[in-house]
C-alpha beads as a LAMMPS data file, in Angstrom:
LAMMPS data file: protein, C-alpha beads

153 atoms
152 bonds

1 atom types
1 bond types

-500.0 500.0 xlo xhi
-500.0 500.0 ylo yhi
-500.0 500.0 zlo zhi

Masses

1 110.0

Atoms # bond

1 1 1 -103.794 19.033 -261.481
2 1 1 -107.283 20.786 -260.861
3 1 1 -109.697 21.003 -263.331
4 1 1 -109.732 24.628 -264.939
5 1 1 -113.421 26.240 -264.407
6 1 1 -115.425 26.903 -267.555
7 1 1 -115.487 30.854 -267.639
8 1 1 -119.159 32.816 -267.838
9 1 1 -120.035 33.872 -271.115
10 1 1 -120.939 37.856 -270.823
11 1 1 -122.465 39.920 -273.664
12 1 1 -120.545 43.291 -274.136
13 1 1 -121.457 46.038 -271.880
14 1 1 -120.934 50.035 -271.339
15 1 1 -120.061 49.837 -268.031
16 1 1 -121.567 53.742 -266.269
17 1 1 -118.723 55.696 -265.061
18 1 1 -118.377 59.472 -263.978
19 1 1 -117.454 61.336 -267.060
20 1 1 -117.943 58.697 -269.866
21 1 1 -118.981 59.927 -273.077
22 1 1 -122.093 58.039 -274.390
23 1 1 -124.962 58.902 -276.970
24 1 1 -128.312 58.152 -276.501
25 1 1 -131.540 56.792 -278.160
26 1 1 -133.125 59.760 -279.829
27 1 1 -129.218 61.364 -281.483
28 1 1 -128.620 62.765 -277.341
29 1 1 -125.648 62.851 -276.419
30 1 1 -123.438 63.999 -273.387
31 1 1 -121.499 62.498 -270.508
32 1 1 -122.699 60.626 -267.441
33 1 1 -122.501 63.278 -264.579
34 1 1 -123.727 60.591 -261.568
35 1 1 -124.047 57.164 -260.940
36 1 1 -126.863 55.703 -259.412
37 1 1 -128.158 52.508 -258.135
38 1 1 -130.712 51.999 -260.763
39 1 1 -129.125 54.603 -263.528
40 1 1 -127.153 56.813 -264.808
41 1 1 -127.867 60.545 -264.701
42 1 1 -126.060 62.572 -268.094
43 1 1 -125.506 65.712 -269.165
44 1 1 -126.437 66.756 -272.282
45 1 1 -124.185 68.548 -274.583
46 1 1 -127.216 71.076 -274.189
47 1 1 -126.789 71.691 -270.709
48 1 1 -129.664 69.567 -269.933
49 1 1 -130.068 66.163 -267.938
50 1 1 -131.672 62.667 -269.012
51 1 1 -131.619 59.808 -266.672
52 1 1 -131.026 56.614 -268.335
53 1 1 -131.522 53.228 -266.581
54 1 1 -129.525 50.174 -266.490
55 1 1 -130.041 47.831 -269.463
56 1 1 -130.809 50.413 -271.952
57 1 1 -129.096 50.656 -275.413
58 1 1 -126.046 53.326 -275.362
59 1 1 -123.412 54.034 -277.752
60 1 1 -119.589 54.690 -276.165
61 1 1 -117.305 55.447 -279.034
62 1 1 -118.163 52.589 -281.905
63 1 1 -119.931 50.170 -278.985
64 1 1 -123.445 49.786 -278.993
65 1 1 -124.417 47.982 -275.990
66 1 1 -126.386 48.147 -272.655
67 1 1 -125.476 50.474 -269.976
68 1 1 -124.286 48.574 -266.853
69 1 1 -123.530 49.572 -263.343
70 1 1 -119.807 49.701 -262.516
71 1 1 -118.472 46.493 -261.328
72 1 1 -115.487 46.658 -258.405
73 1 1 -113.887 43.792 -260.318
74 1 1 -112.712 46.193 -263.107
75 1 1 -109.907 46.937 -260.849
76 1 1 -108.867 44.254 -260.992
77 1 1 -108.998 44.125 -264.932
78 1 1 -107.308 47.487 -264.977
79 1 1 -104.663 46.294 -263.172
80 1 1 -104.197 43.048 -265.153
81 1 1 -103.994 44.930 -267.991
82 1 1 -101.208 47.447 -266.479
83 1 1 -98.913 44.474 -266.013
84 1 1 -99.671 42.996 -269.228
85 1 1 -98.625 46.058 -271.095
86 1 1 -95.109 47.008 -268.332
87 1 1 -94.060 43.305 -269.694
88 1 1 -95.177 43.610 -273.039
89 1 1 -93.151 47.161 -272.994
90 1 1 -89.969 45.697 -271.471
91 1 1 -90.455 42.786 -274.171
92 1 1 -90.668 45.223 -276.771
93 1 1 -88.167 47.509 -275.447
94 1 1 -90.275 50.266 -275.473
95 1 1 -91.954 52.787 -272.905
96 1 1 -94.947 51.663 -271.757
97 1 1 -97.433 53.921 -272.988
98 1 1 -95.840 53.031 -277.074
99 1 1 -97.378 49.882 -276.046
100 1 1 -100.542 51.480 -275.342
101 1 1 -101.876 54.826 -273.179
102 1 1 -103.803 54.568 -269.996
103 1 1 -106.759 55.635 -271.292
104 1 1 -107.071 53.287 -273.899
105 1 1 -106.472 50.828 -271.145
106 1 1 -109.346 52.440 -268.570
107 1 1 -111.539 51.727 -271.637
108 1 1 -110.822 48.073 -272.286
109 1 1 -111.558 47.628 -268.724
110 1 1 -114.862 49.498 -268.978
111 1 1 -116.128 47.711 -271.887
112 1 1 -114.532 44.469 -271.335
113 1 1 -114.435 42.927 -274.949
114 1 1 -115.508 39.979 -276.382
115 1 1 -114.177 39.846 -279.492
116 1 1 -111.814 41.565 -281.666
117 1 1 -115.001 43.527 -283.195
118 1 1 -115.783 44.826 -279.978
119 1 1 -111.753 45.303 -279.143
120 1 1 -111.255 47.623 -282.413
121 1 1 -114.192 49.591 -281.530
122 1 1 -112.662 51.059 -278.316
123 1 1 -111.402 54.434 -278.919
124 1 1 -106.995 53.901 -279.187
125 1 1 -107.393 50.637 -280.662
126 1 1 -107.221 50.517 -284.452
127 1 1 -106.198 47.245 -286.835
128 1 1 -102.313 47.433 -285.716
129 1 1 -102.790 47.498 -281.864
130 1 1 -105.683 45.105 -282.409
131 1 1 -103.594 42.054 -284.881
132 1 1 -100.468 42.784 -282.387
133 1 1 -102.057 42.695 -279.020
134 1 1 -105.966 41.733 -279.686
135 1 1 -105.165 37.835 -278.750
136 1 1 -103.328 38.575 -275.221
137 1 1 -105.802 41.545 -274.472
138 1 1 -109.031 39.273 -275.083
139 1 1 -107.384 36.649 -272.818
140 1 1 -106.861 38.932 -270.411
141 1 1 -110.534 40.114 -270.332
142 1 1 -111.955 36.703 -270.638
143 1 1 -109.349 35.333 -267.483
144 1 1 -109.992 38.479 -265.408
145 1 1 -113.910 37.976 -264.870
146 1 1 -116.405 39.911 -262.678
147 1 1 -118.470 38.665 -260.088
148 1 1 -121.666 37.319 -260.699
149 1 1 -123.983 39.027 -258.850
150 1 1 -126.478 36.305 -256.421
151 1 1 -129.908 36.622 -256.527
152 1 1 -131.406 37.701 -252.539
153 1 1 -133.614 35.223 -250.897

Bonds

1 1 1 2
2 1 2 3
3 1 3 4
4 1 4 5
5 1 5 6
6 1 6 7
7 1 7 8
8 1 8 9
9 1 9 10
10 1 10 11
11 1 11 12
12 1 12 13
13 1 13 14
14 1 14 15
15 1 15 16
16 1 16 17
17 1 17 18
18 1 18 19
19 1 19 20
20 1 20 21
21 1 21 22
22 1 22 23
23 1 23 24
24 1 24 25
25 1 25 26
26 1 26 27
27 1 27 28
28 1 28 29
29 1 29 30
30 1 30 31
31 1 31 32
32 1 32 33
33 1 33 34
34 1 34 35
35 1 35 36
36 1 36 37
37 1 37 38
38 1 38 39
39 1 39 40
40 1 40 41
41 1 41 42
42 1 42 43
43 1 43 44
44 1 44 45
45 1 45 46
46 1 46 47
47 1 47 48
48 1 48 49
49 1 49 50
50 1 50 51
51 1 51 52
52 1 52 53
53 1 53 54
54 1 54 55
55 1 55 56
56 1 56 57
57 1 57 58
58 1 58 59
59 1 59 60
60 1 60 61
61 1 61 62
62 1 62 63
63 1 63 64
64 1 64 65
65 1 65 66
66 1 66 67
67 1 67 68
68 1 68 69
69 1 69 70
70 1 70 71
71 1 71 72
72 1 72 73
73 1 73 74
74 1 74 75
75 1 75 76
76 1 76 77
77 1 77 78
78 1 78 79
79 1 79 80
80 1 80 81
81 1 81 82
82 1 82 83
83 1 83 84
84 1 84 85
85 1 85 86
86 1 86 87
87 1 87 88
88 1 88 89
89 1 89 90
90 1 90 91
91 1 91 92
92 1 92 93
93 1 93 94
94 1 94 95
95 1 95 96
96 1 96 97
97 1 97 98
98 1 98 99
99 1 99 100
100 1 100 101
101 1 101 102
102 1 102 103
103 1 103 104
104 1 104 105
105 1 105 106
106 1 106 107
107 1 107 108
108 1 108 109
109 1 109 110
110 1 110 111
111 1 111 112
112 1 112 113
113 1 113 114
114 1 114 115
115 1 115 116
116 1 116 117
117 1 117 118
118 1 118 119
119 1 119 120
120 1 120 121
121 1 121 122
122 1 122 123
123 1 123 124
124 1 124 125
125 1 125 126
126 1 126 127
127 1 127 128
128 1 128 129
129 1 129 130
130 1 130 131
131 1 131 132
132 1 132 133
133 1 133 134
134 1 134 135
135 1 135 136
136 1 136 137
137 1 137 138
138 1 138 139
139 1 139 140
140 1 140 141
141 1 141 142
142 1 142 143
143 1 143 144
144 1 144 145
145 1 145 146
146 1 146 147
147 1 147 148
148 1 148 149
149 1 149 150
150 1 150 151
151 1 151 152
152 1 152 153
């Protein structure tokens, strides 16, 4: 048998994505409008736009963590999560989205949880979904991991 590989220990992050509701340092808030290498540029429920760079502070529903650049890898999580839920559906006997609604799903894969705290503070989760799902849903976020970036020489 091979040896399993000791997984990478990540703090929580608000990973930037076209559209995504965040709040700002300072009570701003609005959604991100653009993507960037080094940022995120977000329009302000004013009209106007902040840029906010990778690693700073955001809030995205009850999440307060740094904002990250998207990672191709949530795919991959996203997907993961899909099947979990079509078998956890056809286990239940229930449509898939009883089980839980894409969206709720999309956000899971954004923020990529840590711990139940972190789980119930994605918008769609609450204390049910959470005690019947939180265990398999934190497995599936700790199994599915993202690539560490390498540092250039």
């Amino acid at each position: 048998a091979e040896p399993i590989a000791p997984r990478a220990v990540r703090d929580p992050v608000v990973e930037a994505r076209d559209g995504l509701e965040i709040e700002l340092a300072g009570g701003f808030s609005g959604s991100i409008v653009d993507v960037r290498d080094d940022g995120a540029l977000v329009e302000l429920a004013t009209g106007a736009e902040m840029f906010v760079s990778f690693g700073e502070r955001v809030k995205c529903g009850a999440l307060t963590a740094p904002l990250a650049p998207p990672e191709d890898e949530d795919g991959d999580l996203s997907t993961a999560l899909r099947a979990w839920r079509k078998e956890r559906a056809r286990t239940d006997g229930v449509p898939a989205y009883v089980v839980m609604h894409d969206r709720t799903l999309e956000r899971i894969a954004e923020v990529r949880p840590r711990s139940l705290e972190d789980l119930i503070a994605v918008p769609g989760m609450g204390p049910t979904n959470c005690e019947r799902y939180g265990a398999e849903i934190l497995e599936l976020c700790r199994s599915t991991t993202r690539a560490t970036p390498t540092a250039p020489p």
